[in-house]
N, C-alpha and C positions, 0 to 999 in steps of 0.2 A: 492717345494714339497720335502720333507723330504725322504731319503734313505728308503726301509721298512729294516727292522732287518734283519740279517744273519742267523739266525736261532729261528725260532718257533714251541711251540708244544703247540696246543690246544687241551684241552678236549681229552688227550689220554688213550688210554683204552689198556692193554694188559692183555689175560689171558694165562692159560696152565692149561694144562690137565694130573692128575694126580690119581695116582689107589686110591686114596680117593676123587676125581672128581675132579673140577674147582676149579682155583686158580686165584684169580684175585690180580695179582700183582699192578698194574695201574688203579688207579678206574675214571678219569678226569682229568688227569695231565697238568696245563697250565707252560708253560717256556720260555722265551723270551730274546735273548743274544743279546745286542747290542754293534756294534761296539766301539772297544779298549776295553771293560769291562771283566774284569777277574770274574768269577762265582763260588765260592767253593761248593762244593755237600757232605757234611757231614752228611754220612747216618749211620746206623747199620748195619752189613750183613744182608742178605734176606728181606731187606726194599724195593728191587727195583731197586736199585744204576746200576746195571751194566744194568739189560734190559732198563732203561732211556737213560743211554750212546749207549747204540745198535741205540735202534731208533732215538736218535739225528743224528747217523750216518749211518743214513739208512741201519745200518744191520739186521736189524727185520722191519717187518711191523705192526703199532697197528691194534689192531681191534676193534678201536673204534676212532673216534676222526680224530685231522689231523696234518701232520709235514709240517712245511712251513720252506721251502729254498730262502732264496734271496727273500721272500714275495710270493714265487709260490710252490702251493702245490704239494708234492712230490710220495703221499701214492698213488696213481694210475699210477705210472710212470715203467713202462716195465724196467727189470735188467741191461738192458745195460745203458740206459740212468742216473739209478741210481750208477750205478757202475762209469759211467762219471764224476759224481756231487763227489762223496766222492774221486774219482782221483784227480781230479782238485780246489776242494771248499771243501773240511776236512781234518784235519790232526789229525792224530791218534798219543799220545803215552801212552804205557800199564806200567804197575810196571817192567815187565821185557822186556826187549829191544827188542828181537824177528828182532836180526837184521842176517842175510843171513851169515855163519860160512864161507861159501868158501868166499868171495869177502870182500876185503877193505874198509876203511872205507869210503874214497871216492866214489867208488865204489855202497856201500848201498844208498848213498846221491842222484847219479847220476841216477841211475834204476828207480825210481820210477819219473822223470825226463821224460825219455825216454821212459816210458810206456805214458805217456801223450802228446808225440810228438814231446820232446826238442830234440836237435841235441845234440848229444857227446859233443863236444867241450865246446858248451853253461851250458850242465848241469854237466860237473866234473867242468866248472870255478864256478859256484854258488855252487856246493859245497864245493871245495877250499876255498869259502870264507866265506858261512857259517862256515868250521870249524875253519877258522880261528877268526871268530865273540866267537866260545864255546873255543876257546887256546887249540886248537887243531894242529897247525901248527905240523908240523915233521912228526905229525902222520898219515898222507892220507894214507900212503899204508901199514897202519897194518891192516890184519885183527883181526876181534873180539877177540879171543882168546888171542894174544898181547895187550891188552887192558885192563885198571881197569874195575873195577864195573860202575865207575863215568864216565870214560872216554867213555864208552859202551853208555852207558843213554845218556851223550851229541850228541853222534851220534846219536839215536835215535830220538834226540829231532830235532835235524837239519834235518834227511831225513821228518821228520812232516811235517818241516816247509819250504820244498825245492819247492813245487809247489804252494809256496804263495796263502794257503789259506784264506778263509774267517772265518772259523771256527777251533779250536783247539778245540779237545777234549780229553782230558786226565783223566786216570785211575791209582790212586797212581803214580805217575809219577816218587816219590823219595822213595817211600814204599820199595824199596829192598836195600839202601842207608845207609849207617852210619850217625850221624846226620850232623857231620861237612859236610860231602861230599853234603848229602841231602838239606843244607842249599845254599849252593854254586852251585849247580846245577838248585835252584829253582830260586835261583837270577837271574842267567841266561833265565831259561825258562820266568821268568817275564819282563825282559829287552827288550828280540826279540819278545812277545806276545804285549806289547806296543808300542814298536816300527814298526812294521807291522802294527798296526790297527787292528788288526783280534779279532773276540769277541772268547772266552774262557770259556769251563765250563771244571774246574777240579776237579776231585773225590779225598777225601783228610780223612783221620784219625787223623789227625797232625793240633791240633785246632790252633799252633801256627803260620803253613803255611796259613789256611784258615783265620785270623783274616789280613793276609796282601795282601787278596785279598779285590774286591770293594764289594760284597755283600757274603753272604753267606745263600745257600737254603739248605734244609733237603726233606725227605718224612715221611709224617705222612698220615696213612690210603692210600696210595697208589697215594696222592696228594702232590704234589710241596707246599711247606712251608717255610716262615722264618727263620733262624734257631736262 
């Protein structure tokens, strides 16, 4: 019997309510990431793009439809529980790093680590060596502000990817990037995203990054599309 998918969204529905009425951003959205597979999300602004990433990662709830985790529906599941699931089983990284100004780079890696139960020891060694997987060596005990633009993002990318999830989900990952840097960082985020097995859906402007991913979806009319 076959794995179910790491992440699912059937028939999702999200609206908002606004002083000219209802908005319905999401009109039946089907999405379906299976394991190893990279997902480009090539959208237009205000297509949708970032409330899709929300609810893949259980930060919004639709109200309509259903988000399947690990093959077990999640849209009825109490905050804590779902708070556990995106601790343990998502890994988030945004265009800009949003990584902790007071603490180290090891440090950032390690926290989120720790908040999920790992010992000290255990979660600065996995980040030590994630950073050493981004060539990052030297630099565990700089904090952020010591740091490029590039070098920032590769942390970002590593505390993602520090509680070995099932799901990546990324939003411009290299959007705030120079191209050289952008290009050399992607490479990297595709390397550890394959190499983990984790399925991936990342939000992309950069049809050159999205053409060396394995498919590539859009939104048209509020529904998951071809691109």
């Amino acid at each position: 019997m076959s794995e179910p998918a790491p992440l699912e969204l059937r028939a999702v529905v999200r609206k908002f309510r606004t002083e000219a009425g209802e908005l319905a951003v999401l009109t039946g959205a089907d999405l379906t990431l299976v394991a190893g597979e990279i997902v480009a999300l090539v959208a237009p602004s205000g297509t949708g793009k970032s409330t899709l990433l929300h609810l893949a990662g259980l930060l919004e709830r639709p109200d309509g439809g259903e988000v399947f985790f690990a093959g077990k529906p999640v849209g009825t599941l109490g905050d804590d529980a779902r708070t556990a699931i995106r601790r343990g089983g998502i890994g988030f990284v945004y265009q800009f790093h949003h990584l902790l100004p007071e603490f180290s780079a090891i440090e950032n890696i390690a926290l989120p680590q720790m908040a999920a139960g790992v010992a000290k020891t255990d979660a600065e060694a996995r980040a030590r060596s994630l950073l050493a997987d981004f060539g990052l060596q030297g630099r565990e005990q700089h904090r952020p502000g010591k740091l490029s633009g590039g070098e920032q993002q590769r942390v970002a990318i590593a505390r993602a990817l520090a509680n070995k999830p099932r799901v990546l989900l990324a939003d411009e990952p290299t959007g705030n990037l120079d191209v050289a840097t952008a290009d050399r960082v992607f490479a990297e985020l595709m390397e550890a995203v394959r190499g983990q097995g984790m399925a991936a859906l990342i939000a992309t402007h950069n049809p050159d990054l999205a053409r060396r991913m394995d498919r590539v979806v859009t939104l048209r009319d509020g529904r998951v599309v071809a691109a």
